[in-house]
VMD Tcl script that draws the C-alpha trace (Angstrom):
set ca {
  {280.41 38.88 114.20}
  {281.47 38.05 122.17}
  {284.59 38.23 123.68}
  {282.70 35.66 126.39}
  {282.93 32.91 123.68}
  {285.97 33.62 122.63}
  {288.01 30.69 124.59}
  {285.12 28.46 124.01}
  {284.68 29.07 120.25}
  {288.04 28.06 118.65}
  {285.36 28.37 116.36}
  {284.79 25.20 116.43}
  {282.49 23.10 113.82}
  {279.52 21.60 115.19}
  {277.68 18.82 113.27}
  {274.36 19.61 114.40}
  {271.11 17.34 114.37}
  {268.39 19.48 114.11}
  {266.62 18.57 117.70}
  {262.77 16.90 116.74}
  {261.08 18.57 119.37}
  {261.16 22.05 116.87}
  {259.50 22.02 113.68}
  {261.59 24.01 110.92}
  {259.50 25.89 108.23}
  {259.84 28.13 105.38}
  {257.00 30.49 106.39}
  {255.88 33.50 104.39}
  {255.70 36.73 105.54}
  {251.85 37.34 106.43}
  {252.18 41.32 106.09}
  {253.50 44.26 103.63}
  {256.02 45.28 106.37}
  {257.72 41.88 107.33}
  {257.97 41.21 103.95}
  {259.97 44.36 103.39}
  {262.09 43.58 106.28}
  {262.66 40.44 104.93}
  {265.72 40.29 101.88}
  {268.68 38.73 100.90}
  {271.35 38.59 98.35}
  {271.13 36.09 95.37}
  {274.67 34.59 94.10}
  {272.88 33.43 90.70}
  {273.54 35.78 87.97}
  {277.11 34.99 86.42}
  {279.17 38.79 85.97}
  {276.07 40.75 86.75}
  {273.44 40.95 88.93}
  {272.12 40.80 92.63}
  {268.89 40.66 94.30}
  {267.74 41.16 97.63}
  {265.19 38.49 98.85}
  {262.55 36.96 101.40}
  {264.45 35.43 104.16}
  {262.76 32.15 105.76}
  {261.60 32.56 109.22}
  {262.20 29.64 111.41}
  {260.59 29.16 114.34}
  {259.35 26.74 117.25}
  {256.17 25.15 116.74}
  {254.94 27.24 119.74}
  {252.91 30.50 119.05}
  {255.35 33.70 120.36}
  {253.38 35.52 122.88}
  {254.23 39.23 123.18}
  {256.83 39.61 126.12}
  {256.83 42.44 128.49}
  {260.44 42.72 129.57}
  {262.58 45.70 129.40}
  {265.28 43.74 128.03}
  {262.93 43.07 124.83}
  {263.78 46.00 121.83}
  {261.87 44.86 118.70}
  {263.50 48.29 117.26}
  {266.99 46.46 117.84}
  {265.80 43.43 116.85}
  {264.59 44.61 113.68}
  {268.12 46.65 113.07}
  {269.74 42.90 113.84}
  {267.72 41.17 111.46}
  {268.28 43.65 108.59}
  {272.04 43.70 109.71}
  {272.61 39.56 109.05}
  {270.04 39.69 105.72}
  {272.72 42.56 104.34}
  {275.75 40.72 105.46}
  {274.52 37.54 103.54}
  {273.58 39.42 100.83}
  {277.71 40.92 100.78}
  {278.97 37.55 101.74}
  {277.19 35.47 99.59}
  {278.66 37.79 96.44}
  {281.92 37.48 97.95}
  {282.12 33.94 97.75}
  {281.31 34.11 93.58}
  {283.81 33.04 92.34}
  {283.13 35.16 89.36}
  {283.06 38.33 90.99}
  {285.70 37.23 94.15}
  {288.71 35.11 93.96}
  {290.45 35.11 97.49}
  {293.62 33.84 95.60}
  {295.53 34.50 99.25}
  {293.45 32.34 101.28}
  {294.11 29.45 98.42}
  {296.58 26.97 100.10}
  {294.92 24.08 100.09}
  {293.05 21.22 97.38}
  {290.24 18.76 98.22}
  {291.74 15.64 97.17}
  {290.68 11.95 97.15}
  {292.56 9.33 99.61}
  {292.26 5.45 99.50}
  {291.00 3.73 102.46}
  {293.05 1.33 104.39}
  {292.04 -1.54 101.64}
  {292.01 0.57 99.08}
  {288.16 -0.28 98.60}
  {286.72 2.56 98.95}
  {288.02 6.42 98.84}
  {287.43 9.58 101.09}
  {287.82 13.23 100.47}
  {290.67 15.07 102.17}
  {291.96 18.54 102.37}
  {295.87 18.64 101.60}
  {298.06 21.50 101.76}
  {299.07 23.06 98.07}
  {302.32 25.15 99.25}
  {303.97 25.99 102.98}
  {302.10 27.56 105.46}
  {303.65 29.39 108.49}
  {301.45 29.58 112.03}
  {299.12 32.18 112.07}
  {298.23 32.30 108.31}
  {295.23 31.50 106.24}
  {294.62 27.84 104.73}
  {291.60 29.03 103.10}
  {288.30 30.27 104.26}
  {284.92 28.41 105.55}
  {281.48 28.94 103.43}
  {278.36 30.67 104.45}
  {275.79 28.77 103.00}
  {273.04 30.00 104.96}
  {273.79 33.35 107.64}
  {271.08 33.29 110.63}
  {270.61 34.92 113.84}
  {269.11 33.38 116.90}
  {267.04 36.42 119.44}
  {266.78 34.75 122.84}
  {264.13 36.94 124.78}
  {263.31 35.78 128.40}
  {261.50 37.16 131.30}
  {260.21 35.61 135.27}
  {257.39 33.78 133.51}
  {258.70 32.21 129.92}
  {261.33 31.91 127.16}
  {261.15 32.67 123.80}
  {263.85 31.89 121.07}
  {263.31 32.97 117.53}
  {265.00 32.14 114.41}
  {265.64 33.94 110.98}
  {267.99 32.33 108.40}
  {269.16 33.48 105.23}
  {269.92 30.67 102.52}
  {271.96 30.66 99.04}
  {269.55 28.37 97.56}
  {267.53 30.98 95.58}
  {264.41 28.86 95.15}
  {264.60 25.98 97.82}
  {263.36 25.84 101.48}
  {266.20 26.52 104.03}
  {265.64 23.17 105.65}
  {262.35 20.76 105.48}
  {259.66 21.35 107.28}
  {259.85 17.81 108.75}
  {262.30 16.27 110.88}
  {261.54 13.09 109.18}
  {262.47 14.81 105.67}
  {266.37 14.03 104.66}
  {266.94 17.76 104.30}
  {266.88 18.04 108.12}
  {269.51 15.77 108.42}
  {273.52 16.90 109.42}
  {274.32 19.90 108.94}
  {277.64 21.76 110.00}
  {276.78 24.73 112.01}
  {279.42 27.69 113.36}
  {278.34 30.12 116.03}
  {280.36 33.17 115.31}
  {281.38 35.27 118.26}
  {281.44 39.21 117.49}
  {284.45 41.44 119.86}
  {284.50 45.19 119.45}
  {286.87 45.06 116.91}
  {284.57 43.84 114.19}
  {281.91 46.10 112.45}
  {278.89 44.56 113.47}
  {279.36 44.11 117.36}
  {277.25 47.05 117.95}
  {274.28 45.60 116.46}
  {274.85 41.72 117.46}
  {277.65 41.89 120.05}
  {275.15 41.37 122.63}
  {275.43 37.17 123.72}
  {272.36 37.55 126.20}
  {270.10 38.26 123.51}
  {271.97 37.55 119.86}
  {273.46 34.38 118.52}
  {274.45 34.58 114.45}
  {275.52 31.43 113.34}
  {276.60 30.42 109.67}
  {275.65 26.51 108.43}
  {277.63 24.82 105.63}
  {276.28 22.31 103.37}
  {278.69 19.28 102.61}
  {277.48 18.45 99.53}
  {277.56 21.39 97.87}
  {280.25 21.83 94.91}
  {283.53 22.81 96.57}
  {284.76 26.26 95.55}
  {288.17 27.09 95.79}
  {289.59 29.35 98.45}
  {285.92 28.56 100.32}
  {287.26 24.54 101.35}
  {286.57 25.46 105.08}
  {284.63 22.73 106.97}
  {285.45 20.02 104.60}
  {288.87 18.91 106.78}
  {288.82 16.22 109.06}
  {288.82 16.95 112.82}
  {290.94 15.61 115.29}
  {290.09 12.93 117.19}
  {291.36 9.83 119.89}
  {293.01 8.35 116.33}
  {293.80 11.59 114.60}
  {294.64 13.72 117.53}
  {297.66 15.45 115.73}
  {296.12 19.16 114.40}
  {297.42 21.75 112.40}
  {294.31 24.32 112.29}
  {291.56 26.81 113.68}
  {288.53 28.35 112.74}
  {288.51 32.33 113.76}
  {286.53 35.04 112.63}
  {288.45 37.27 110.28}
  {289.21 40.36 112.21}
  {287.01 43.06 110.89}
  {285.25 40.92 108.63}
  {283.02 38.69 110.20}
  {281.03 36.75 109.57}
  {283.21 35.19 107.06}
  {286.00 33.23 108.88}
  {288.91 31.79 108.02}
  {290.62 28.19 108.90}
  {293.99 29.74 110.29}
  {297.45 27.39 110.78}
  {298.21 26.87 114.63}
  {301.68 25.87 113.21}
  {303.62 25.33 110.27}
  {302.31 23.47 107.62}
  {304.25 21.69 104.57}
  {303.25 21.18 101.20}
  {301.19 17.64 101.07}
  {300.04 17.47 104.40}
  {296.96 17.18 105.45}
  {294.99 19.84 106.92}
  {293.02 18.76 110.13}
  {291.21 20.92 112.34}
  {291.36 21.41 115.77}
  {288.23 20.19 117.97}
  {289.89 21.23 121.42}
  {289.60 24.98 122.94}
  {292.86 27.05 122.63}
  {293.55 29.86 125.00}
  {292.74 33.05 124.75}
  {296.46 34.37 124.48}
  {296.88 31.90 121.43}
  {293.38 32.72 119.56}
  {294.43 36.29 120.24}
  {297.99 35.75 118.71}
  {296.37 33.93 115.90}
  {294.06 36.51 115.04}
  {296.70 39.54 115.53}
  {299.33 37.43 113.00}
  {295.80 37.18 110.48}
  {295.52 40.92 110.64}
  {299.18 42.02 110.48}
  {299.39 39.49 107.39}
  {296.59 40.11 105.58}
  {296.18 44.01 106.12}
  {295.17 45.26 102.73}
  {292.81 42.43 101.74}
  {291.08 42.40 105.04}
  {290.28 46.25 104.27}
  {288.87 45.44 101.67}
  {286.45 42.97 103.19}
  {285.90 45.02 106.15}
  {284.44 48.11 103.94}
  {282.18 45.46 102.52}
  {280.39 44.62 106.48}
  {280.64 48.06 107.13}
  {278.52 49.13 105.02}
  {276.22 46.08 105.23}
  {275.59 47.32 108.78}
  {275.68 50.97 108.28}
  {272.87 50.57 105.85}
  {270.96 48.69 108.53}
  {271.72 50.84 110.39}
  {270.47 54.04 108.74}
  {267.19 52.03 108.02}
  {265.72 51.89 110.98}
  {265.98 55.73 111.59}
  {262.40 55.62 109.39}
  {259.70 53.97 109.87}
  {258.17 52.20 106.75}
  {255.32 54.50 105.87}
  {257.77 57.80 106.82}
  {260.50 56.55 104.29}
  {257.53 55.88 101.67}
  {256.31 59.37 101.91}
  {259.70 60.51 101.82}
  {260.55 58.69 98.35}
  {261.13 60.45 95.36}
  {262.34 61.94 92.66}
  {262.95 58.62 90.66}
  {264.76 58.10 87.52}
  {263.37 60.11 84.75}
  {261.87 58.17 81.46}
  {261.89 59.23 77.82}
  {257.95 60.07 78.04}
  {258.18 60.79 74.33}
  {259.07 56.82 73.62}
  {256.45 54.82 71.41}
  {254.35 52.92 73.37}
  {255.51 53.62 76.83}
  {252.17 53.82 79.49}
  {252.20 53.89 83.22}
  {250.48 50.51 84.57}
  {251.03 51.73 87.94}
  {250.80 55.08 89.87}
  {252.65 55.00 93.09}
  {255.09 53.86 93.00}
  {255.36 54.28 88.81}
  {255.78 51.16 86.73}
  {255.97 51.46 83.11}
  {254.93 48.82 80.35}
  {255.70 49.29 76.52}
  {254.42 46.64 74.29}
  {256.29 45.50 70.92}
  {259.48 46.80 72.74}
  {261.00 44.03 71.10}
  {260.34 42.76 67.77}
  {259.38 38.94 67.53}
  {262.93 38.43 65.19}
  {264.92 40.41 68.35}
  {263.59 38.31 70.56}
  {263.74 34.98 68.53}
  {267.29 35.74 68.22}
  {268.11 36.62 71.29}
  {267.13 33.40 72.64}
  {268.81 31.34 69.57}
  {271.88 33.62 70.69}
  {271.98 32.91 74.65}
  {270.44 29.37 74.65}
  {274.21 27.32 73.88}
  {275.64 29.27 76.52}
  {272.69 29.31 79.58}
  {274.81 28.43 83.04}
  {272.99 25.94 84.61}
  {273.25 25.86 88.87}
  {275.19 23.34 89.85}
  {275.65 20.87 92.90}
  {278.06 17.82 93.63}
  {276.15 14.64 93.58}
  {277.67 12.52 96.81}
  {277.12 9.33 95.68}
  {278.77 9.74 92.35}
  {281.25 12.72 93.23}
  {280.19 14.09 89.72}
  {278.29 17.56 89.70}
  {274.60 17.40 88.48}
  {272.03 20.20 87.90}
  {270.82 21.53 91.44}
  {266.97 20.55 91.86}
  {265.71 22.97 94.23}
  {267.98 25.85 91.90}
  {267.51 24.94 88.21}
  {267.05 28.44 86.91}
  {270.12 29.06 84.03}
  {271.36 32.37 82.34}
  {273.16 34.34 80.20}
  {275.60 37.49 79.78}
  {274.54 38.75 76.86}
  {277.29 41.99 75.44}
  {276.45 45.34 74.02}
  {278.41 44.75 71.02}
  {276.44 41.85 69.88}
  {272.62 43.86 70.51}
  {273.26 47.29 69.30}
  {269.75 47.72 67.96}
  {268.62 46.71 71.91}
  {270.88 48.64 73.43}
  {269.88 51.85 71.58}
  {266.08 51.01 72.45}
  {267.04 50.63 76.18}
  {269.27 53.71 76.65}
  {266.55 55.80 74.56}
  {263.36 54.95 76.66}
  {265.92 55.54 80.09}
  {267.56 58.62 79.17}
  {270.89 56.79 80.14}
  {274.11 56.13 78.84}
  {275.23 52.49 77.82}
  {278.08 52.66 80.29}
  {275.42 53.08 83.33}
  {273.82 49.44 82.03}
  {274.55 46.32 84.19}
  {275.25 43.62 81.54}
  {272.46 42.54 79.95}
  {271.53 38.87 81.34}
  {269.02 36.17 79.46}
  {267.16 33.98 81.97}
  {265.23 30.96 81.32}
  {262.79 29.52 83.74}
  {261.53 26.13 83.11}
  {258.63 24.36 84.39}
  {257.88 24.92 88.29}
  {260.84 27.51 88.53}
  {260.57 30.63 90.20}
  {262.40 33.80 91.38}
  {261.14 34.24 95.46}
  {260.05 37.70 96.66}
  {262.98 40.01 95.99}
  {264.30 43.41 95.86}
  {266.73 45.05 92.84}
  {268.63 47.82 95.28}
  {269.65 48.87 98.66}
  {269.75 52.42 99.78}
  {273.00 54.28 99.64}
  {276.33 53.73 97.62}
  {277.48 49.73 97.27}
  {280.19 48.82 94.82}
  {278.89 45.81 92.80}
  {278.25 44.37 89.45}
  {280.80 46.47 88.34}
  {280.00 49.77 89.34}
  {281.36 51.80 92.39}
  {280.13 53.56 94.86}
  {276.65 53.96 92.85}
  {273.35 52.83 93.16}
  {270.38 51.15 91.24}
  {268.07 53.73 89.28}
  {265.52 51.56 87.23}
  {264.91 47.48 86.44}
  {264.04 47.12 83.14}
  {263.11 43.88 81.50}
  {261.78 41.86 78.97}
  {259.53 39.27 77.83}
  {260.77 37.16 74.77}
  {258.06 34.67 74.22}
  {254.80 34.47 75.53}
  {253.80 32.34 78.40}
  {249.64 31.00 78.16}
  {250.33 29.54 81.63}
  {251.82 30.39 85.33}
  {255.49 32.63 85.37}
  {253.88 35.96 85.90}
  {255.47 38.64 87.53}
  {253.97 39.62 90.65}
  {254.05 42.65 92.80}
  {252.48 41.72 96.26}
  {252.95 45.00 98.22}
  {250.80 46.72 95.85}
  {248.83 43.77 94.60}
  {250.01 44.10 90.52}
  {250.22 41.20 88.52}
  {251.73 41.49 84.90}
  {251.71 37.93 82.52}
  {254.23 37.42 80.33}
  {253.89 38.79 77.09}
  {256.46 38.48 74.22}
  {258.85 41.84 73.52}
  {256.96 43.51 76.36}
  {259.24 45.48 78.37}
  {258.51 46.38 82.24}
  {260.45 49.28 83.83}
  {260.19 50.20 87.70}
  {262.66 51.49 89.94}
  {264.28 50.23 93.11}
  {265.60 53.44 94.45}
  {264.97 57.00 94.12}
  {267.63 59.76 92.96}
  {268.53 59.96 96.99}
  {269.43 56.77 96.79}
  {266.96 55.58 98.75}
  {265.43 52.12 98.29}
  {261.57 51.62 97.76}
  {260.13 48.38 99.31}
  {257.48 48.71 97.67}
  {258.69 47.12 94.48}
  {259.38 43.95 95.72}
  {258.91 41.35 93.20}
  {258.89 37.60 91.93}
  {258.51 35.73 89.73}
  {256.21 33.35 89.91}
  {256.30 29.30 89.27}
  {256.46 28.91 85.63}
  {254.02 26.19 84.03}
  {254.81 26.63 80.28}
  {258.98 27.71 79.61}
  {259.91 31.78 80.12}
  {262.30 33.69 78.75}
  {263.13 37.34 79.39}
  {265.82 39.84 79.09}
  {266.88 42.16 81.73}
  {268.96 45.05 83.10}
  {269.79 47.70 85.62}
  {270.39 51.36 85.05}
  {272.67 52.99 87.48}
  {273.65 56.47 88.46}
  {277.02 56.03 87.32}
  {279.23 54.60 84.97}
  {280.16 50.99 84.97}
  {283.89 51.53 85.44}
  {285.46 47.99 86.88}
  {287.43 46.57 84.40}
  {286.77 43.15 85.96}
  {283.02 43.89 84.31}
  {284.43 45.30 81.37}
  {282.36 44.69 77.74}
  {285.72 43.60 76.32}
  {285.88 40.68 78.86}
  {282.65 38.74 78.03}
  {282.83 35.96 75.86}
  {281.24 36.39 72.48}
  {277.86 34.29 72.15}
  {277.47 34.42 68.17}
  {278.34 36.35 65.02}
  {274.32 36.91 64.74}
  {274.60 41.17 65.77}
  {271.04 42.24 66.64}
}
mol new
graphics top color blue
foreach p $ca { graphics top sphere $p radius 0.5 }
foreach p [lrange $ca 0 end-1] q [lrange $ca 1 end] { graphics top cylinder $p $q radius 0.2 }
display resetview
């Protein structure tokens, strides 16, 4: 989200083999501030909840040597790299389907179609209603947003990678080209022309590349059926669609018709290069179609790149210094101590009673929401193994007694609380290194134009082994510990976000439960997140 590419992209879909001679890793952050720099968004959470997390680095097996060319920024590079970890994290909530329903880019179904002797069957995308030229089908996925930096000089190359992935607790790719992770993958280069937000940050083709890849065998979601199409061919040659960027809104793109389309065809995408007039007519017919929901996307990237934007303006110790006032606490509630100075973290034991939190979990446990993927082989959708954590919405109606003990110790109102979410972590599950905010305003998890004050959660059983929760900027470690509660905040009152609580939690060994929550500086006033909308869980009122 390069005017260069334009006649070349047609944005067309690549099925990349990842190329042996680089070895693709998962590698952690080795310091405080490229860990900070380091976030995404996480798509697990049902109606509430986001989290910014560690992206995975991946690089060539080859140690980078510092390169003394004028054309190499690392302050731009830096801005880039926060710039595509902020537009996953908005794209990846856009594509919810609980929070985002792009009922206008809906005009197609997967289906199945019989082979030739009817042995065997094969997936095809089939138009739902009629389509004129030059409007949406539906749009392609972002599974994983990443950015290629290409830095040369007289002497020596140097390419570097950083990808951000949906998979909350799974490697991006293996670390072995011999592993069947590193297998196909469909990869789209997305070119970036003035028009769209983030041009001034990655516009540059010399020295940027962002790229989206989409996983095949993830669950189809519709609306999001881009890249799942056939593509034209010596045998199929006849075409009916394009992959663009959506003007203003990239990096999400959308599969656009290059002419009319009936009800029951099939939808195949084009694998030749269109000219520039027609991309340019296609694009122009998107926008003049699709005005008021583009805006609405387009305010989304623009802030994800203001607010990278902005960042940079500080350095990381500067911004630290700079932090504060935070959230104020009810110092006067039983129990509440400060395990940790600067920044503050609070603990209160016995928050929750042992009954509370026995319920609780006899309340949320029929309803948990497990991850899910499509299993190829069997077309039926199993549990996701690399992302087996399940939750919860849990409403105020049904915890009064909880909800009076959380809006007492945070001075808040219960109308400023995200809805309260149950998690369960089994065995070997973990939550990677993540942040709860993002400086400035954002309208999410119901609330607009506000901001993350305080994280507050709870323990509701005890756990004798692994699943602690780890703070490794400041090097605290807290083990679970059932009804304790553990408050810290992501942002100050300037809305400003402190690094320094990044989080996780860590692999579980024995089961953990907990309950948790957000306080924010305003209301919760979307009706989509409305109390009144969640389903009921029991008639057990805590």
């Amino acid at each position: 989200m390069i005017s260069d590419l334009t006649t070349i992209f047609c944005c067309v879909i690549i099925i990349a083999v990842l190329n042996s001679k680089l070895i693709f890793t998962a590698q952690a952050l080795a310091t405080p501030a490229a860990r900070r720099k380091a976030a995404r968004k996480s798509s697990s959470g049902g109606g509430g909840g986001f989290a910014k997390k560690k992206s995975l680095a991946i690089t060539a097996p080859q140690k980078h040597q510092p390169i003394n060319d004028v054309n190499y920024d690392n302050q731009n590079d830096e801005v880039a790299k926060r710039a595509v970890s902020n537009l996953f994290s908005v794209c990846a909530h856009i594509q919810d389907p609980k929070l985002y329903q792009p009922k206008w880019a809906d005009a197609c179904v997967q289906e199945q179609q019989s082979e030739g002797d009817g042995s065997s069957k094969i997936a095809a995308v089939i138009a739902n209603r009629n389509v004129a030229r030059g409007q949406v089908l539906t749009l392609f996925p972002i599974h994983t947003l990443g950015l290629r930096t290409l830095r040369q000089n007289e002497s020596m190359k140097d390419t570097e990678f950083v990808a951000y992935d949906q998979d909350t607790d799974g490697e991006l790719i293996a670390s072995s080209g011999n592993d069947q992770k590193a297998g196909l993958r469909l990869k789209l280069n997305i070119p970036l022309d003035k028009s769209q937000p983030a041009y001034t940050l990655l516009g540059d083709p010399k020295r940027y590349v962002l790229f989206s890849m989409f996983f095949p065998e993830k669950q189809p979601i519709s609306g999001w059926l881009g890249g799942r199409m056939k593509a034209a061919s010596s045998q199929n040659s006849e075409s009916n669609c394009i992959t663009l960027p959506l003007p203003g809104a990239a990096p999400l793109c959308a599969v656009v018709a290059t002419k009319d389309v009936t009800e029951g065809e099939e939808i195949i995408q084009t694998m030749q290069p269109l000219k520039p007039a027609v991309i340019e007519g296609l694009k122009e017919s998107v926008a003049r179609e699709y005005r008021r929901e583009l805006a609405t996307l387009q305010m989304y990237i623009e802030a994800a790149c203001e607010t990278a934007q902005s960042s940079a303006v500080e350095s990381d110790s500067k911004s630290e210094q700079q932090l504060g006032p935070f959230h104020q606490l009810n110092q006067q509630y039983p129990g509440l101590k400060q395990i940790h100075k600067d920044p503050e973290i609070y603990s209160i034991d016995n928050f929750l009673t042992d009954d509370e939190c026995d319920r609780l979990i006899a309340k949320s446990q029929p309803h948990l929401v497990p991850c899910l993927v499509k299993n190829d082989k069997t077309g039926k959708p199993e549990q996701d193994p690399v992302r087996t954590s399940t939750n919860t919405n849990v409403p105020q109606s049904e915890v009064p007694s909880i909800v009076e003990k959380i809006t007492n110790v945070a001075k808040c109102n219960a109308d400023q609380l995200e809805i309260l979410q149950v998690l369960n972590y089994k065995k070997g599950q973990e939550f990677i290194p993540h942040t709860d905010g993002f400086s400035g305003k954002f309208d999410a998890c119901g609330f607009e134009q506000a901001s993350r004050q305080a994280t507050i959660f709870c323990y509701l059983n005890d756990v004798a082994e692994g699943g602690p929760t780890n703070f490794p900027e400041i090097g605290l470690s807290i083990q679970p510990k059932k009804g304790t509660a553990v408050i810290h905040f992501p942002a100050d009152l300037e809305l400003r976000e402190d690094t320094r609580t990044l989080h996780q939690g860590s692999p579980a060994i024995d089961e953990k439960w907990l309950l948790t929550t957000w306080v924010w500086n305003r209301p919760r006033s979307d009706e989509m997140y409305a109390e009144s909308k969640l389903p009921s869980l029991s008639s057990d009122i805590i």
